[in-house]
N, CA, C and O atoms as CSV, one atom per row, in Angstrom:
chain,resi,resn,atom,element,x,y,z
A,1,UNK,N,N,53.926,122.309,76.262
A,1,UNK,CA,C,54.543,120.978,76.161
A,1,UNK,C,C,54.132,120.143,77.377
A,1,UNK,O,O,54.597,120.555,78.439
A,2,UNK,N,N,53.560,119.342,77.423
A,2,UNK,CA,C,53.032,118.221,78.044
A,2,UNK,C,C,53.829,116.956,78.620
A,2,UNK,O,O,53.440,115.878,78.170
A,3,UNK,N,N,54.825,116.915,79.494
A,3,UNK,CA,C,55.415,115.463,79.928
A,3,UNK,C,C,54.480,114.462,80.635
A,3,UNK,O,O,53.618,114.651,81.493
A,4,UNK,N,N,54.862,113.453,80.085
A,4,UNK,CA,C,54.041,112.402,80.276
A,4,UNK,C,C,54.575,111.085,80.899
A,4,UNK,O,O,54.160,109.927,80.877
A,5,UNK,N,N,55.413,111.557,81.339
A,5,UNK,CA,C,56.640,110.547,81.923
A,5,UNK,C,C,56.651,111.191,83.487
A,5,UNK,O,O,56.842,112.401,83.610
A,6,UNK,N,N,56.448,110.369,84.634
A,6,UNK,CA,C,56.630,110.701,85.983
A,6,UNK,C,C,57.483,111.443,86.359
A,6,UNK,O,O,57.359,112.501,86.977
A,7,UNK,N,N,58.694,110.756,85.889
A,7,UNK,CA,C,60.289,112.016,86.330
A,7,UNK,C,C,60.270,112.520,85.556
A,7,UNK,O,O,61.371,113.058,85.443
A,8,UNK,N,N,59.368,112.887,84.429
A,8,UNK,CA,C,59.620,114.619,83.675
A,8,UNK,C,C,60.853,114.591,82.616
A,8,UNK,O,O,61.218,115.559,81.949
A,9,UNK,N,N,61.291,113.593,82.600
A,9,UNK,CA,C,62.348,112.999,81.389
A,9,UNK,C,C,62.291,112.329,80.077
A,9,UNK,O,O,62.496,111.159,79.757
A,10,UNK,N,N,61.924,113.485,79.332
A,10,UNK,CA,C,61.208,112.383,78.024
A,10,UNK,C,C,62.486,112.108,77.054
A,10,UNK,O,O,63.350,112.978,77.159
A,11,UNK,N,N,62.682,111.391,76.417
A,11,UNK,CA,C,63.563,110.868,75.063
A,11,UNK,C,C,64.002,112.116,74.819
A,11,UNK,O,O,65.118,112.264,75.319
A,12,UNK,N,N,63.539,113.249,74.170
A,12,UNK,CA,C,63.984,114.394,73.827
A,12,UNK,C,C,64.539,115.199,74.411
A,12,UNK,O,O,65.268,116.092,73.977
A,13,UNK,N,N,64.114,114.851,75.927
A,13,UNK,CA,C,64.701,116.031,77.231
A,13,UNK,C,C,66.585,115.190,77.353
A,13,UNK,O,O,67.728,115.627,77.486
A,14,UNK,N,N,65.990,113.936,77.219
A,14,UNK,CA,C,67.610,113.511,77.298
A,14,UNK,C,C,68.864,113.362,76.157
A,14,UNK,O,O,70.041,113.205,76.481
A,15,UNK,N,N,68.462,113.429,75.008
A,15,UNK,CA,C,68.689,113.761,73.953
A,15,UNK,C,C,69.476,115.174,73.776
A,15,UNK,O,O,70.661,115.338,73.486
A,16,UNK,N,N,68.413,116.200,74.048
A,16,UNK,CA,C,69.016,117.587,73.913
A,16,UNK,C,C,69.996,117.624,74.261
A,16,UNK,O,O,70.734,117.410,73.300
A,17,UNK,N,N,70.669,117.814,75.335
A,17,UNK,CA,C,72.286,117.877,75.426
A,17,UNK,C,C,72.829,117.504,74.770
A,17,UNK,O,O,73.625,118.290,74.255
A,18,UNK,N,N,72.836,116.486,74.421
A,18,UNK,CA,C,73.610,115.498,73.022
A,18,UNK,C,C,73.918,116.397,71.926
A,18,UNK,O,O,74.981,116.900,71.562
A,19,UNK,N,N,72.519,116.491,71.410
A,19,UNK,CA,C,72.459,117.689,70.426
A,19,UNK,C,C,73.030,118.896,70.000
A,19,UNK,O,O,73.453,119.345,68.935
A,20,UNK,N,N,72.901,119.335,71.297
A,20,UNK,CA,C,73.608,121.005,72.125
A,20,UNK,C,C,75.033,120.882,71.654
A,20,UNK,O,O,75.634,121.686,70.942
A,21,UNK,N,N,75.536,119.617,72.219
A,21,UNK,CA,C,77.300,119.592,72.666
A,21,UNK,C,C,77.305,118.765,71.026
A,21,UNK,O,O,78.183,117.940,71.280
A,22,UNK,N,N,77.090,118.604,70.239
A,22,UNK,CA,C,77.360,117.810,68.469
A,22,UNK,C,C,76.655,119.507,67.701
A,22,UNK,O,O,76.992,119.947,66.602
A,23,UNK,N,N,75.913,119.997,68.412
A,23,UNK,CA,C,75.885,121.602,67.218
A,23,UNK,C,C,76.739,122.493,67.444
A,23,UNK,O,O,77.112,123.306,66.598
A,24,UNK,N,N,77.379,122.402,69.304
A,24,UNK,CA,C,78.431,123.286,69.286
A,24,UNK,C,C,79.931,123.063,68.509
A,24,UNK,O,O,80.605,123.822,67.812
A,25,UNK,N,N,80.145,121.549,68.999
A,25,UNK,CA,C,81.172,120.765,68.213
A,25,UNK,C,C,81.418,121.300,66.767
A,25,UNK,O,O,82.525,121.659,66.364
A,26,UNK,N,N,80.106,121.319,65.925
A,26,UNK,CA,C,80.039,121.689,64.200
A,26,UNK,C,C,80.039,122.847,64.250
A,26,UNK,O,O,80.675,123.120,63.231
A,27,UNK,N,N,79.781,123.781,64.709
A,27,UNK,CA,C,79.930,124.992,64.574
A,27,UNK,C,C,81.497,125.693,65.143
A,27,UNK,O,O,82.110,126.629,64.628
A,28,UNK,N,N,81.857,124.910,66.327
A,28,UNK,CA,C,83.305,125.229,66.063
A,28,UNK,C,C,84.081,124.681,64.862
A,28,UNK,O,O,84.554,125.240,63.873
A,29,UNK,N,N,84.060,123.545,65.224
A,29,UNK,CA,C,85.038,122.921,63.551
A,29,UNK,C,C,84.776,123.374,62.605
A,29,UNK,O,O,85.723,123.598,61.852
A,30,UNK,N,N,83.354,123.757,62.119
A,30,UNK,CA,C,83.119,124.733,60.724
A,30,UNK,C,C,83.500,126.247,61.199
A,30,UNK,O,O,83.616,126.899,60.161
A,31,UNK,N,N,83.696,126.917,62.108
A,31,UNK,CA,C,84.396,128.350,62.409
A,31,UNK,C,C,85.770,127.908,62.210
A,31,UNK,O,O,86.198,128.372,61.153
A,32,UNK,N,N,86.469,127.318,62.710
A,32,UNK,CA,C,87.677,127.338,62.575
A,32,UNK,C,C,88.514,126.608,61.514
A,32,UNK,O,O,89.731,126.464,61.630
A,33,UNK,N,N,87.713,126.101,60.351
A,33,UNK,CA,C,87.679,125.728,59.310
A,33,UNK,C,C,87.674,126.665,58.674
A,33,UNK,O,O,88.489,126.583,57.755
A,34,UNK,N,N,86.990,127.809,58.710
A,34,UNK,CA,C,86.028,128.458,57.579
A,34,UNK,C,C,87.569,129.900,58.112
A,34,UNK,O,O,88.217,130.410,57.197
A,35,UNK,N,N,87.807,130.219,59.326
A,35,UNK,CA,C,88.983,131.157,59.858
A,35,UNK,C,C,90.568,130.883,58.701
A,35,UNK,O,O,91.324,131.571,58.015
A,36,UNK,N,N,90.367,129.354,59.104
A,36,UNK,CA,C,91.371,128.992,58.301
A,36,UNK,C,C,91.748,129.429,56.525
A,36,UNK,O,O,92.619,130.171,56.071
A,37,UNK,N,N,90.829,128.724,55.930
A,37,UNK,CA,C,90.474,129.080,55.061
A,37,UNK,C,C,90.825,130.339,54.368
A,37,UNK,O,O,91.557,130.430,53.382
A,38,UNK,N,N,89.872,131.858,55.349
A,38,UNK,CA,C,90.391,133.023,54.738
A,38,UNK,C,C,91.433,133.231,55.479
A,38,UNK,O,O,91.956,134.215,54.956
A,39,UNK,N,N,91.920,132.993,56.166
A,39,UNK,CA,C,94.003,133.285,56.304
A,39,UNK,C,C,94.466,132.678,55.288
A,39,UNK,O,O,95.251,133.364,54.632
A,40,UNK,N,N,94.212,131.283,54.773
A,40,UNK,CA,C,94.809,131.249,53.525
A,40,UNK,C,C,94.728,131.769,52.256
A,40,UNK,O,O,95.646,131.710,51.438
A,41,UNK,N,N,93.247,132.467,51.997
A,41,UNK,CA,C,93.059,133.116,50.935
A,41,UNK,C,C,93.612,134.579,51.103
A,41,UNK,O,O,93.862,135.349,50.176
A,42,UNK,N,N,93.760,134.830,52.461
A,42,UNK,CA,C,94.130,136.293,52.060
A,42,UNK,C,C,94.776,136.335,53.617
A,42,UNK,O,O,94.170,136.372,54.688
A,43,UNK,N,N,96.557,136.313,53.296
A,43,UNK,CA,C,97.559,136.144,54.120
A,43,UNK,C,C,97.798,137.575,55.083
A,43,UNK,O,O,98.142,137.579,56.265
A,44,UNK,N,N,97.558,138.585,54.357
A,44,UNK,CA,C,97.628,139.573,54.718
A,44,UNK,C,C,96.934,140.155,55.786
A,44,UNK,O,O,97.427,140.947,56.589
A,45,UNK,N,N,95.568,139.674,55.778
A,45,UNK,CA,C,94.441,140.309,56.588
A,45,UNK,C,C,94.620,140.079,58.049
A,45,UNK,O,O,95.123,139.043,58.483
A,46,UNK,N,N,94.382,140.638,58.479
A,46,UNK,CA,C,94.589,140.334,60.275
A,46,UNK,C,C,93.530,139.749,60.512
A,46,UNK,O,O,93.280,139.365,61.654
């Protein structure tokens, strides 16, 4: 990968975090969505 920008900061380098912290975001809310879910389908289960 090739930067081409002086300070080594391209659109994408600053971007990524963004990304990072909105895939962790969806992946919690869809885990604890999806947790939910089977406690309600099946009350019993630990």
């Amino acid at each position: 990968m090739k930067s081409q920008s002086p300070t080594g900061q391209t659109p994408l380098d600053m971007i990524r975090p963004v990304l990072w912290m909105a895939a962790a975001a969806f992946a919690a809310g869809f885990g604890g969505y999806l947790v939910l879910g089977l406690r309600a389908i099946q009350p019993v289960a630990n």
